[in-house]
SEPA-993791 format. One record per residue (C-alpha): x, y, z; residue in one letter. Coordinates in steps of 0.05 Angstrom, whole numbers, padded with zeros to 5 digits, always signed. Each point is the difference from the previous one (the first is absolute). Layout:
N
XYZA
...
//
This chain:
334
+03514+01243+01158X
-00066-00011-00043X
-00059+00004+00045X
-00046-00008-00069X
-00043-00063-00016X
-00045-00014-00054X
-00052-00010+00052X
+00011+00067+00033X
+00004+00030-00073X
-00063-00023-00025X
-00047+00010+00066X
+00020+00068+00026X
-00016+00044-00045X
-00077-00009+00009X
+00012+00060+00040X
+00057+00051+00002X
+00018+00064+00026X
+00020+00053-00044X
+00072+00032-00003X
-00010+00070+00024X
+00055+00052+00006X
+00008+00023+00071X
-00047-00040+00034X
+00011-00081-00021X
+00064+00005+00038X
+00022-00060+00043X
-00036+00027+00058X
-00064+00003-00033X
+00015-00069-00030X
+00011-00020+00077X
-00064+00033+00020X
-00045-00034-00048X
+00027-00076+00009X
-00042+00003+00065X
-00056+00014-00034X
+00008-00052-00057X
+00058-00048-00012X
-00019-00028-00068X
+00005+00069-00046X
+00058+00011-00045X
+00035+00065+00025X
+00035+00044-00037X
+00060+00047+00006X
+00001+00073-00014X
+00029+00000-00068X
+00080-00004+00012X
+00039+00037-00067X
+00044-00056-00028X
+00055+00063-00019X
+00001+00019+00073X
+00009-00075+00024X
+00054-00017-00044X
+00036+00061+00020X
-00005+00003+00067X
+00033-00032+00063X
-00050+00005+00044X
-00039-00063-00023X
-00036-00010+00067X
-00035+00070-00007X
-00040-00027-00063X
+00003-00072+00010X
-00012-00019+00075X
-00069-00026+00025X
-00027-00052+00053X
-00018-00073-00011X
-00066+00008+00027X
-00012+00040-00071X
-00001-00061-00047X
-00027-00008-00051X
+00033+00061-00024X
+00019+00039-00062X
+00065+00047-00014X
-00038+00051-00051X
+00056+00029-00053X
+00000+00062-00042X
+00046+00017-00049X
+00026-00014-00087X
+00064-00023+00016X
+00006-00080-00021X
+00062-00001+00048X
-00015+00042+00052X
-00073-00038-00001X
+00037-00074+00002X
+00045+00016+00055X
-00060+00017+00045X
-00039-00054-00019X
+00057-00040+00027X
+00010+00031+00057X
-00083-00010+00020X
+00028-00067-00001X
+00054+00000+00035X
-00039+00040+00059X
-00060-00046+00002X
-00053+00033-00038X
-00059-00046-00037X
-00008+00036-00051X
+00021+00059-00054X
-00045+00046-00023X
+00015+00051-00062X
-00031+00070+00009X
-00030+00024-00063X
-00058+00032+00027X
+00027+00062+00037X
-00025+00063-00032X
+00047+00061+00029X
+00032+00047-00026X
+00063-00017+00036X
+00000-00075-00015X
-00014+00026-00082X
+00057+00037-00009X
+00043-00056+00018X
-00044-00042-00046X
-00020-00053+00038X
-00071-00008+00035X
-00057-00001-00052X
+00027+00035-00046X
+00035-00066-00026X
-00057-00027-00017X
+00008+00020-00071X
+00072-00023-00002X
-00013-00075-00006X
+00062-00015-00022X
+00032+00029+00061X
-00046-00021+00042X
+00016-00079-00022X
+00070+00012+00000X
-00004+00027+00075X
-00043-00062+00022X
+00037-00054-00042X
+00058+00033+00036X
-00024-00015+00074X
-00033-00066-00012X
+00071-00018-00029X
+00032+00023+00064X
-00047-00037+00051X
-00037-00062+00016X
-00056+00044+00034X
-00069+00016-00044X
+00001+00070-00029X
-00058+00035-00014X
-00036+00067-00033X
-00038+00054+00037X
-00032+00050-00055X
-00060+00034-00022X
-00047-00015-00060X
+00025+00053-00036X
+00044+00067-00001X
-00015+00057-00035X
-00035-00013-00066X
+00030-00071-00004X
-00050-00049+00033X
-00042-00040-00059X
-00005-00071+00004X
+00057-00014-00054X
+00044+00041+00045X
-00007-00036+00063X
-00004-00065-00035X
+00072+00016-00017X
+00024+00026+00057X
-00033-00064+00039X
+00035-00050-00057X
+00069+00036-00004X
+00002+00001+00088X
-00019-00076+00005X
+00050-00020-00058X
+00059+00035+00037X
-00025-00039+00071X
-00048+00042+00024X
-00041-00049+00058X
-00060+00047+00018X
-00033+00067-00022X
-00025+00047+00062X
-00046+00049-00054X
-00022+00062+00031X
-00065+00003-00034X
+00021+00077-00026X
+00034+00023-00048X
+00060+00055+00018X
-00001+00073-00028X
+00068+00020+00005X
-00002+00068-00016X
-00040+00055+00052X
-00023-00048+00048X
+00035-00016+00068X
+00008-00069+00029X
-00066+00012+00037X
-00040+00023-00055X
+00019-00060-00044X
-00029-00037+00059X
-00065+00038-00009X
-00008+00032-00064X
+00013-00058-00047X
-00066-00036-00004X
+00002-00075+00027X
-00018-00054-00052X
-00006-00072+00029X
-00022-00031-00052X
+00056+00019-00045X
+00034-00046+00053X
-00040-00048+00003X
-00011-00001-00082X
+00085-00004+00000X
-00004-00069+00053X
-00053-00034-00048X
+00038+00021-00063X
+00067-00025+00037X
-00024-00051+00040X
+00064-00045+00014X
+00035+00077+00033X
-00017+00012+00066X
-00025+00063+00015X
-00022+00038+00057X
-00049+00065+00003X
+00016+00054+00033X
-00026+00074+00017X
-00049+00029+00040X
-00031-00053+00033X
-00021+00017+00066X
-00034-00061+00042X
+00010-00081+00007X
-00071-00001-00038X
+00029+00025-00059X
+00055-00042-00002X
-00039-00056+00013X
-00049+00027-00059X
+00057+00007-00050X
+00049-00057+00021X
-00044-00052-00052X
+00033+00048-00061X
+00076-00004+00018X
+00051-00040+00042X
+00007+00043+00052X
-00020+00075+00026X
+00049+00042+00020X
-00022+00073+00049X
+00028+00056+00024X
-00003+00063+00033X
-00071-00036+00024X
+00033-00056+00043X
+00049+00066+00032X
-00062+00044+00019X
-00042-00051+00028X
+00044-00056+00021X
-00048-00036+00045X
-00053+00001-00060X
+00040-00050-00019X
+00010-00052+00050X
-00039-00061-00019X
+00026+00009-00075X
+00038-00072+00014X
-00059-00037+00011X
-00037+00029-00056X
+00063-00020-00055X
+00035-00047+00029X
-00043-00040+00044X
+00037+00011+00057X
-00037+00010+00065X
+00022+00066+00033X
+00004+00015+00070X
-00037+00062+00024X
+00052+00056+00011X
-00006+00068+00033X
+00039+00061-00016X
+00011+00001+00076X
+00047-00072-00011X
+00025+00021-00060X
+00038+00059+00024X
+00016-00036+00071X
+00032-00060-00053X
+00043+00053-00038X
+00037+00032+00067X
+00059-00046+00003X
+00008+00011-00072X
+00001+00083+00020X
+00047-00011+00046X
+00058-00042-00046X
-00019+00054-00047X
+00012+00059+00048X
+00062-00038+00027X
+00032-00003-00078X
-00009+00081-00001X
-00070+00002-00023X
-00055+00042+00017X
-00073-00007+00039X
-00030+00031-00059X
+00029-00043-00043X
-00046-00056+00008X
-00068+00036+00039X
-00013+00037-00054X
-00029-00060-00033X
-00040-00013+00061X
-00044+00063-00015X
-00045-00032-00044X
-00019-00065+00050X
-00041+00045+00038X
-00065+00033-00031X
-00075+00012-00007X
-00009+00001+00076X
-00007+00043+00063X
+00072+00041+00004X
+00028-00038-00049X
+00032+00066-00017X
+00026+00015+00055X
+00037-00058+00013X
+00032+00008-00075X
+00022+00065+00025X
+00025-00026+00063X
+00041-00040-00043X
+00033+00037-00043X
+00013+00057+00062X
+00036-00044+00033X
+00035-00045-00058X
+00025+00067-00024X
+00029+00033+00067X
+00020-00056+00044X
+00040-00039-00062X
+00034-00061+00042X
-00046+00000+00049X
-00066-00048+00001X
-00032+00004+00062X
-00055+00034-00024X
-00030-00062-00040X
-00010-00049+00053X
-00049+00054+00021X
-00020+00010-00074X
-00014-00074+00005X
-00030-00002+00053X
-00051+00061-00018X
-00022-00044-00060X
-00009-00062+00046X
-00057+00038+00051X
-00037+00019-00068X
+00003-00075-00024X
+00049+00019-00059X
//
């Protein structure tokens, strides 16, 4: 089933979230559709070698309806191995495929894949040729403006040309380059200076691609500030620490008016999904650990975070403890 349009395509990504290992899981992508419904979402990045090997498709694959528009992010060099899961994101509903060529770790290096195939072009077009062969669904290109001491103009130029030849759709840039040698995935987050305007020089020098900036930006206002230089903004680990910074971001790109919700609903909206969780073998935990960050910058804020987590942790199956979580934010107006 193809849930894609060209409609959906070509409007979402104003604003997306960014893949992010261990916490853009479904549950998190559950989470956040109550606090907008227009933003692309993205999957932790699923390896294409262990997809095509394993059985267990449904561990990788699954997700709720309520998470469109949504992308099945791929990592990997193997053409075949890459196709197969393309196919298989559309087979299982999924709008989109996105190509992971930004991820710096040591890990994802040595089985060269990530951003270290940035400098293997040819690969690189052979691998997305491969899944746009295999599909009807858009694939696209997350990567950084550089890696290493590869990261001039002509290079990227290159890399951008040989990408959209082989069927490349979109480019997510994280506006810094990767060291991939003696920095962790952290400090390639930090370290690595941002440069926007070597984005926003590559969208005016490529103007028909469309491109989307990403990195470090913190607050609405900046995407609002930045959004008149590419197609679409794309944040982070911003959007995960501060959900509720966040919650008018559909009016602001995409016009839509928002109703006013508190993290008091939002939580209260998300039991019944606990319990089918908790009733397929799932934990508490599971999912209220992304509730941590709805509550903060008030009077025991803290406390109720801890509160959390105590009882997630020990208690496992059982939930009684957030309708009085819920109902502690409610007498504080939350």
């Amino acid at each position: 089933m193809i849930n894609t349009s060209l409609e959906v395509f070509n409007k979402s990504f104003r604003f997306s979230i960014a893949p992010m290992v261990d916490y853009t899981d479904k549950h998190f992508r559950v989470l956040i559709r109550q606090i907008t419904k227009k933003s692309y979402l993205y999957t932790e990045m699923v390896v294409a070698q262990a997809l095509f090997h394993t059985s267990n498709k449904n561990k990788f694959l699954n997700f709720s309806k309520i998470e469109h528009p949504i992308s099945l992010q791929l990592g990997g060099n193997n053409p075949e191995e890459l196709a197969y899961s393309a196919s298989l994101a559309e087979e299982w509903g999924y709008d989109e495929v996105n190509f992971n060529l930004g991820c710096p770790s040591s890990k994802v290096k040595s089985g060269n894949f990530g951003a270290c195939l940035m400098n293997q072009t040819a690969k690189v077009a052979r691998c997305i040729e491969a899944m746009a062969n295999s599909t009807k669904l858009p694939i696209t290109v997350k990567h950084r403006i550089g890696v290493d001491n590869f990261e001039n103009n002509s290079f990227l130029l290159n890399f951008l040309d040989n990408a959209s030849n082989a069927g490349a759709k979109r480019f997510s840039i994280h506006a810094r380059k990767a060291l991939l040698n003696g920095l962790s995935p952290k400090e390639n987050r930090e370290i690595p200076p941002l440069n926007y305007e070597k984005v926003f020089e590559l969208k005016k020098l490529r103007p028909n691609l469309i491109i989307e900036l990403n990195g470090g930006i913190n607050s609405p206002k900046k995407c609002n500030e930045f959004r008149k230089n590419v197609d679409g903004i794309m944040v982070g680990r911003s959007i995960y620490k501060n959900p509720m910074l966040w919650k008018d971001i559909d009016q602001l790109l995409f016009n839509i008016p928002t109703k006013k919700i508190l993290p008091s609903e939002i939580i209260e909206n998300l039991i019944p999904y606990i319990e089918e969780h908790l009733k397929s073998g799932g934990k508490t935990w599971d999912i209220a650990k992304h509730f941590l960050n709805l509550v903060q910058n008030v009077s025991g804020a803290k406390k109720w975070r801890e509160n959390i987590r105590k009882n997630a942790l020990s208690r496992k199956t059982d939930i009684s403890f957030l309708e009085k979580a819920v109902n502690e934010l409610k007498e504080t107006g939350l």
